[in-house]
N, C-alpha and C positions, 0 to 999 in steps of 0.2 A: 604733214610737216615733220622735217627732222629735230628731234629735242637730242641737244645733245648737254652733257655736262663737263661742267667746267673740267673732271678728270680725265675723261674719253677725249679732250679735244688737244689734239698735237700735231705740231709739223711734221713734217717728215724729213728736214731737213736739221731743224734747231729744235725741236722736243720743245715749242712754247706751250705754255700753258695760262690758256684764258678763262676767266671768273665771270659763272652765269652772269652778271650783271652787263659786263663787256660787251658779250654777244646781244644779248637782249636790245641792248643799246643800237649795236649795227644793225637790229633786223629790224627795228623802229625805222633806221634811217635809212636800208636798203628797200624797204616795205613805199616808205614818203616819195623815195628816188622814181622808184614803180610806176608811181601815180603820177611823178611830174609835180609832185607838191613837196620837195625838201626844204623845209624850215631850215633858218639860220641857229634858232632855238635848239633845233634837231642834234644838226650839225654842229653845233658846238661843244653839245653833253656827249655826243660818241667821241669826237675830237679830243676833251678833258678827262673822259676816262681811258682812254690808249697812253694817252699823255700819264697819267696817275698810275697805271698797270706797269708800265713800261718802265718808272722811276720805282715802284715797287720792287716788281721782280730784277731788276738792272738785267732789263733787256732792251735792246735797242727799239725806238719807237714806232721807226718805221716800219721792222720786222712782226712787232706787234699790230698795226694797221693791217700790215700784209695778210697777214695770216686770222686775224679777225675778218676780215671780205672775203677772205677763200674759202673758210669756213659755213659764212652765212650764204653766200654767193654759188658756192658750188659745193655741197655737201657730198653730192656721189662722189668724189674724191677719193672721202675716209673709207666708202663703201667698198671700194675695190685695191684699198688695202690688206 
């Protein structure tokens, strides 16, 4: 599994930058997603913390969702940057 930290982890378009916590959060929920078993519970703490990252950094929220699922979701990405 890829461990990435919160420094290493960037767009390639907007240079966002997510806080282990963040990610930890989407691979919880992409992990639930997997199974067929995503909690609402789940779903709401990844949901609150994009939400919370996003009013933090003043970065757009969506762009911060986006890019937290690309991350978790498709890691080889950053690889062949």
């Amino acid at each position: 599994m890829c461990r990435e930290s919160a420094s290493s982890v960037r767009s390639h378009a907007a240079a966002i930058e997510l806080s282990d916590d963040l990610i930890e959060r989407e691979r919880a929920a992409w992990a639930e997603q997997q199974e067929n078993g995503l909690t609402v519970e789940t779903a709401a703490r990844v949901q609150a913390a994009i939400t919370a990252h996003a009013e933090e950094t003043e970065e757009n929220r969506y762009d911060v969702e986006m890019e937290s699922k690309r991350v978790v979701r498709h890691p080889a990405a950053d690889d062949n940057s």
